[in-house]
C-alpha positions, -999 to +999 in steps of 0.1 A: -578-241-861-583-211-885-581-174-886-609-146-885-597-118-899-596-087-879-616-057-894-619-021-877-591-002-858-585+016-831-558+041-809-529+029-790-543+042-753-520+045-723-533+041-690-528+044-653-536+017-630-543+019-593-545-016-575-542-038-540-523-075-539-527-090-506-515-127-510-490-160-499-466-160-527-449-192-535-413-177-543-383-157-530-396-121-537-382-089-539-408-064-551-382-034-556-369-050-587-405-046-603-404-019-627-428+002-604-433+021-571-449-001-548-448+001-512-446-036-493-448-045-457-432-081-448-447-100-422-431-129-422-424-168-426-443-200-422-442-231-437-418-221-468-445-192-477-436-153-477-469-134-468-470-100-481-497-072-468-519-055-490-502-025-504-496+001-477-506+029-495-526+024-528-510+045-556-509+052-593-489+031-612-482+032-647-480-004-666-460-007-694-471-035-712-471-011-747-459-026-780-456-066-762-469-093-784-498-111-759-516-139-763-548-145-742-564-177-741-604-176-729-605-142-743-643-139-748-654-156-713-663-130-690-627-126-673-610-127-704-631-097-724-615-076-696-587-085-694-584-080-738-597-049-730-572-037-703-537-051-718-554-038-751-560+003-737-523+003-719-511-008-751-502-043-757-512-062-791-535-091-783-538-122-798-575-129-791-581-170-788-617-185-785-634-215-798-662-196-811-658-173-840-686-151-830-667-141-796-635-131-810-649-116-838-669-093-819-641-087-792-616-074-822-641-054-839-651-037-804-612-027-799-603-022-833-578-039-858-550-017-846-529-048-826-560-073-823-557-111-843-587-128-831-579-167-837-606-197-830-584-226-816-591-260-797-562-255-770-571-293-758-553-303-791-518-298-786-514-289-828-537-263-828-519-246-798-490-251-823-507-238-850-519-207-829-484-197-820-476-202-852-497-176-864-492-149-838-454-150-847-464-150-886-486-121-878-464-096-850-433-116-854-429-127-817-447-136-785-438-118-754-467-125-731-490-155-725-520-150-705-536-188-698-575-176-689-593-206-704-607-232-684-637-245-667-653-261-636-674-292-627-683-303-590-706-323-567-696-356-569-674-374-550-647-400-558-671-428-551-698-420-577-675-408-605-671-424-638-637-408-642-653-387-671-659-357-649-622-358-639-609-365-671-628-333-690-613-313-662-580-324-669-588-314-707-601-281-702-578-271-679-545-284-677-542-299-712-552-266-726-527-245-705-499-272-707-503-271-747-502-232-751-472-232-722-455-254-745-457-241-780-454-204-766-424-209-743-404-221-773-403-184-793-399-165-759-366-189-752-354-177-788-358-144-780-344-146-742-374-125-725-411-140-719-439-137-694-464-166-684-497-163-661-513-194-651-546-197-634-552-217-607-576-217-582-578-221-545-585-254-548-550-253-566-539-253-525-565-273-508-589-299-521-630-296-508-657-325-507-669-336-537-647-313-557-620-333-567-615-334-602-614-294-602-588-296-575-565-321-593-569-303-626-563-268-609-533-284-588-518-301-617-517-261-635-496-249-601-467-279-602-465-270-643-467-238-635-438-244-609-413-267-626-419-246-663-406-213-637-374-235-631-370-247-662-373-212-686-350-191-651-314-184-675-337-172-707-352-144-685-386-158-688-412-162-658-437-181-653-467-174-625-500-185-615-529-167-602-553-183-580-585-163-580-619-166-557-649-163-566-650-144-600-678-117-605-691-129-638-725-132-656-723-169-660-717-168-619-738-149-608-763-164-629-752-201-611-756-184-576-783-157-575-787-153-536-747-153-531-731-120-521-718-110-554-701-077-539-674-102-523-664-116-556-634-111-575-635-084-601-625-093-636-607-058-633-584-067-603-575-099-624-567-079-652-545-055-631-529-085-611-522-100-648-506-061-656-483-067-625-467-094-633-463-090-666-442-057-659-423-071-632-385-086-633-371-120-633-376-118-592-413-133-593-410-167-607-428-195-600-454-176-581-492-186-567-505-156-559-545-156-545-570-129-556-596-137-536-612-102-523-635-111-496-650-141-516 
């Protein structure tokens, strides 16, 4: 692992966020202890899930993320440019990680030196996710924040023709890469009693599909962490969450899938206000899985 130096700066930028969640969350909720003004209709129970409407009314809500220390992994993939961008603008300061220098680099210089560390970092290797946290504390002097976006998907084979390599470089990429940052983060958040974690799971995360399976044990394997690390961080006022997007409305996918419908996809932009949510709200979401999925 090493450090890039950050070069430009830029202005600490408030902004106003308008967003929909319509999603099965997997915890005891109470919305009104979010620091915002949401309106939330209940519909009910089954099978130890609460499903919660989309937002009744669609309103402006200001985030406060300003001033928190947040680390994104998978910043310069297509989901995680935007989401450095947003947490960046309704002022956070952003530890940018990558495993190319180039990306960061470019990423840091685009929103300025004011509270950007880009940081080039093989998350698979449990002492550069260490080494990471490390310098992020060295840097800001705390973590508040961790948003796990890195990660990456393989498919098409079943159980029966697999080597076991295509499961084990899921499990590497992303569980092993999540568990690590989880793990070296958590421990300064605990010292400071206050912390948020985001996950990202998938849908898979709920239900396996032909031929998919390594995704949907690597994705499924992020959820139970993502569950037990919820229980585990509760008295230090520390969550811990997952999001389990659809279809994501990147380059790369739309690139994989030209004749798909790309308007159903997920946004980058609704992850990135989903991310905003829960990073703002109180100790009452914990141990969440909350789907983005749009129409996809």
């Amino acid at each position: 692992m090493w450090l890039v130096e950050p070069k430009s700066s830029g202005p600490i930028i408030a902004r106003s966020i308008q967003s929909r969640i319509s999603s099965h969350i997997y915890a005891s909720l109470d919305l009104r202890l979010c620091q915002l003004d949401w309106v939330v209709v209940y519909l009910g129970k089954f099978d130890g899930v609460r499903k919660f409407a989309t937002i009744v009314s669609t309103i402006g809500v200001t985030m406060s993320v300003g001033g928190k220390i947040t680390i994104i992994s998978g910043a310069s993939g297509g989901v995680g440019q935007t989401v450095s961008r947003v947490f960046h603008q309704a002022g956070a300061a952003v530890a940018l990680l990558g495993t190319h220098e180039a990306g960061v680099q470019a990423l840091a210089d685009e929103l300025g030196q004011d509270r950007t560390l880009p940081v080039v970092a093989n998350l698979a290797d449990s002492s550069d996710a260490e080494a990471v946290v490390r310098t992020v504390v060295k840097h800001f002097g705390r973590v508040d924040l961790l948003l796990n976006l890195a990660g990456g998907f393989t498919g098409g084979r079943p159980v029966s023709e697999s080597d076991g390599d295509d499961l084990k470089r899921m499990l590497e990429i992303n569980l092993w890469t999540t568990y690590n940052l989880c793990r070296a983060a958590v421990k300064p958040m605990i010292d400071q009693n206050w912390g948020r974690i985001v996950n990202t799971g998938s849908r898979d995360s709920l239900q396996g599909r032909a031929n998919y399976s390594a995704y949907a044990i690597s994705k499924a394997a992020v959820l139970r962490l993502t569950e037990s690390m919820a229980e585990e961080v509760r008295p230090y006022d520390i969550t811990v969450n997952a999001i389990l997007p659809g279809m994501i409305d990147t380059a790369a996918n739309r690139q994989a899938l030209p004749e798909a419908d790309h308007s159903k996809w997920v946004k980058p932009n609704t992850i990135a206000e989903t991310l905003l949510f829960l990073s703002q709200c109180n100790t009452a979401i914990n141990g969440a899985a909350i789907p983005v999925y749009e129409q996809a």
